[in-house]
N, C-alpha and C positions, 0 to 999 in steps of 0.2 A: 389199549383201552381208550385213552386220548385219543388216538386216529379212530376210530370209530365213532368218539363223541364228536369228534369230527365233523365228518362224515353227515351222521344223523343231522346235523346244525345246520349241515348246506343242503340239505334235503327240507327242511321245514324252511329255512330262509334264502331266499332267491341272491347269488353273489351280486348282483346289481344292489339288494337293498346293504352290502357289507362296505360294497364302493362307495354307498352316499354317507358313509358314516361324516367321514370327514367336512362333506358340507352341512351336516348340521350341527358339528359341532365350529362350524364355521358360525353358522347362523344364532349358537346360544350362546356365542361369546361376542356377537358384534355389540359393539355400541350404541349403534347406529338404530332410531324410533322407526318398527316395523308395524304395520296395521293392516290388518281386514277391513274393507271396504268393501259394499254390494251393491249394486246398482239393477236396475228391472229391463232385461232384454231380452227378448223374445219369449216373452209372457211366460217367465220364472226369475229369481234372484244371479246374478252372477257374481259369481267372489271374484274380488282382485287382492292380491298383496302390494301391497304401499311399503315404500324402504323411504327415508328422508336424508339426506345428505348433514354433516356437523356441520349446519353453514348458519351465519345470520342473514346472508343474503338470499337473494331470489337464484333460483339453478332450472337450469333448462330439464325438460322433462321426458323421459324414454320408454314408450312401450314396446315391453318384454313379452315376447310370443312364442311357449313353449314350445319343447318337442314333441312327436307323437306321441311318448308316454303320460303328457298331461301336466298340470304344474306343480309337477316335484321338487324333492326339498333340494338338487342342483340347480332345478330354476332359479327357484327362492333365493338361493346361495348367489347365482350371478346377479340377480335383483341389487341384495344387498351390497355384491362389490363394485356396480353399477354406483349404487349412493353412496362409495368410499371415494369416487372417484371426483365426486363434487354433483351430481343428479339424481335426478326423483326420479324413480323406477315405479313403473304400472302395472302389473303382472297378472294380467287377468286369466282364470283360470277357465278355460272356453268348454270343459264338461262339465262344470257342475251343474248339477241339477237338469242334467242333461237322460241322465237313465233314475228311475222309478228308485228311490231310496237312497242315493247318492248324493250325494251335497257337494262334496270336492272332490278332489283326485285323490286326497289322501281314505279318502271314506272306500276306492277300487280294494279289492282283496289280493290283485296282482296288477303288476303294470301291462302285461297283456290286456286282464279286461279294459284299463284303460286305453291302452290303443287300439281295440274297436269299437270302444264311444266314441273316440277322434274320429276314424273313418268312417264312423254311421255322421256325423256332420254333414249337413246341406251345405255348399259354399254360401247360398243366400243367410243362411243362418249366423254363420262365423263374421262375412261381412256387415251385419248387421249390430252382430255383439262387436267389432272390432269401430263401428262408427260410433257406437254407445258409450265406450270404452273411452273413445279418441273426445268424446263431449264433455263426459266426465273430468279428462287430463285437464280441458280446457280450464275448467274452474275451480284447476288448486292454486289456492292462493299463494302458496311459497312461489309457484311457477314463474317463469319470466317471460312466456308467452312462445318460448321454443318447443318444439314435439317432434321428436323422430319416433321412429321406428324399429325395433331390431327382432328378427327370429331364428331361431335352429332348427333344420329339417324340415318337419312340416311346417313347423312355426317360420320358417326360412321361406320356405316358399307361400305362405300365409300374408308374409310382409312384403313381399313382390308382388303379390294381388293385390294387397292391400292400396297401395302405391297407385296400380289404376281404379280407383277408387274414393281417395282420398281427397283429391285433384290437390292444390294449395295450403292445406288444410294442418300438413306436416311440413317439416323441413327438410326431410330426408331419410330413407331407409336403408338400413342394414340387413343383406341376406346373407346369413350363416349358414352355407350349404346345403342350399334351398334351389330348386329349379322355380323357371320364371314362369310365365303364361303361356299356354301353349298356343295361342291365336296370337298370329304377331300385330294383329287389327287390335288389338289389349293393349299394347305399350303407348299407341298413340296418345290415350288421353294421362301418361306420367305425367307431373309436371315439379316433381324434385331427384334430388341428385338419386340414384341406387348405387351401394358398393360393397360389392361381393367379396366374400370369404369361403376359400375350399381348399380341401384337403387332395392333395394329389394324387392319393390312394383314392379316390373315390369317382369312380370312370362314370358313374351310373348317371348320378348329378351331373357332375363334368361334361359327360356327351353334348348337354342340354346348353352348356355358355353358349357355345357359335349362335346359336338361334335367335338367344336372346341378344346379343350382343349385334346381332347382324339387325332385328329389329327396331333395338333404342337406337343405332346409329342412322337408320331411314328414317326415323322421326324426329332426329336432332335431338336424342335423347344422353344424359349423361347418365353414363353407368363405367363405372371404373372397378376392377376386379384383383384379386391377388391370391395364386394359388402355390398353395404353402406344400414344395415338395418333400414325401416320406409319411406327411401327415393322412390322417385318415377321415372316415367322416365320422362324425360328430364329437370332434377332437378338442374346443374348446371342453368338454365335458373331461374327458380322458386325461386330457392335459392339465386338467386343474388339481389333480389329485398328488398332492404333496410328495407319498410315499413316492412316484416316478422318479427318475434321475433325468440330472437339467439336459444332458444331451438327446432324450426320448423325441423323436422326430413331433408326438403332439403336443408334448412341450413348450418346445419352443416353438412350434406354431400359435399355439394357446397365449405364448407370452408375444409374439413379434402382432396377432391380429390388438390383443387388448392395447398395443403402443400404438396402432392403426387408430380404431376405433375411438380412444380418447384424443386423438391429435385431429381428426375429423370432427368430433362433436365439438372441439374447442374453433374449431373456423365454424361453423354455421353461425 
């Protein structure tokens, strides 16, 4: 009887939404001051989630550039552990009010239909919610005048667009197993650091380094990379999930990128 109510439970609720338990009970335990914030781009409202760091000081500021599923409550989750780390997290949610009756990602009825609101996305669109986004960062006052970049998968490859785009404007991006632009004439106009994160299990993405890396280096581009072998893609997700044991290859990837990542933002 148990194994059938089972059963029935994974059939009405998708195992992805059973996996994010944990980050939201990450999320209603943090300390840490979380806020909705909207801003007007591309003639509708876009929500962002705001995380603020325990600080009395001014802390450098990070925009957080979901996965293709939209910005779920793991995003949220890395938001917030972004602000434990000592920085203001941006986490703009790039469907909202992107489909007829929809407001956020949490309003999709599966994360399916949200990742084909992702890929109904114009890149002119996303680029333009993401320079909206980048204006906004400009004028938070906690801020201390620093802005990077970080994304997963889509959102991964969103923040390597981004990057030509930007020109100056940020200090630096993080792609979290994200392929780069496919016009190697795109890398010219970078003009900060790029530095990649991938899982070794992931040939797909992978394929794609030489290219890029062959590009930023004709243009005198820095982009420095680190692929975490056994790991999979979209591992810092996978790897944050407590129940894992510490030897789990996305594990310890999840933990050796986050020692990456905060030792980098602390040189900018």
């Amino acid at each position: 009887m148990k194994n059938s109510l089972l059963i029935f439970l994974l059939f009405l609720f998708p195992v992805s939404l059973f996996a994010q338990d944990y980050a939201m009970e990450q999320l209603e335990n943090s300390p840490r001051h979380h806020e909705w914030v909207t801003i007007e781009s591309n003639d509708r409202t876009l929500h962002n989630f705001v995380v603020y760091p325990e600080t009395s000081e001014k802390a450098p500021v990070v925009i957080v550039i979901h996965e293709n599923r939209g910005l779920n409550i793991w995003a949220r989750s890395f938001a917030d552990q972004l602000a434990a780390k000592g920085y203001i997290a941006v986490a703009p949610d790039l469907i909202s009010n992107t489909v007829d009756g929809i407001e956020k990602t949490s309003d999709f009825e599966t994360s399916d239909a949200a990742r084909q609101a992702i890929y109904s996305l114009q890149p002119d669109h996303v680029t333009t919610d993401l320079q909206n986004v980048l204006a906004y960062a400009q004028t938070i006052e906690a801020g201390d005048g620093t802005i990077a970049v970080a994304g997963f998968c889509w959102g991964g490859s969103q923040s390597f667009r981004f990057a030509t785009n930007a020109g100056d404007a940020i200090d630096a991006t993080f792609v979290f197993y994200g392929t780069g632009p496919d016009s190697a004439e795109a890398y010219a106009s970078i003009e900060v650091p790029v530095y990649g994160f991938y899982g070794g299990n992931d040939e797909r993405v992978n394929s794609t380094i030489p290219d890029s890396d062959a590009a930023m280096e004709e243009y005198g581009k820095t982009y420095k990379y680190e692929i975490y072998e056994g790991a999979g893609h979209a591992y810092m997700r996978s790897g944050d999930d407590p129940e894992k044991p510490a030897d789990d290859p996305n594990v310890q990837a999840r933990n050796a990128s986050w020692e990456r990542l905060v030792n980098l933002l602390e040189a900018l």
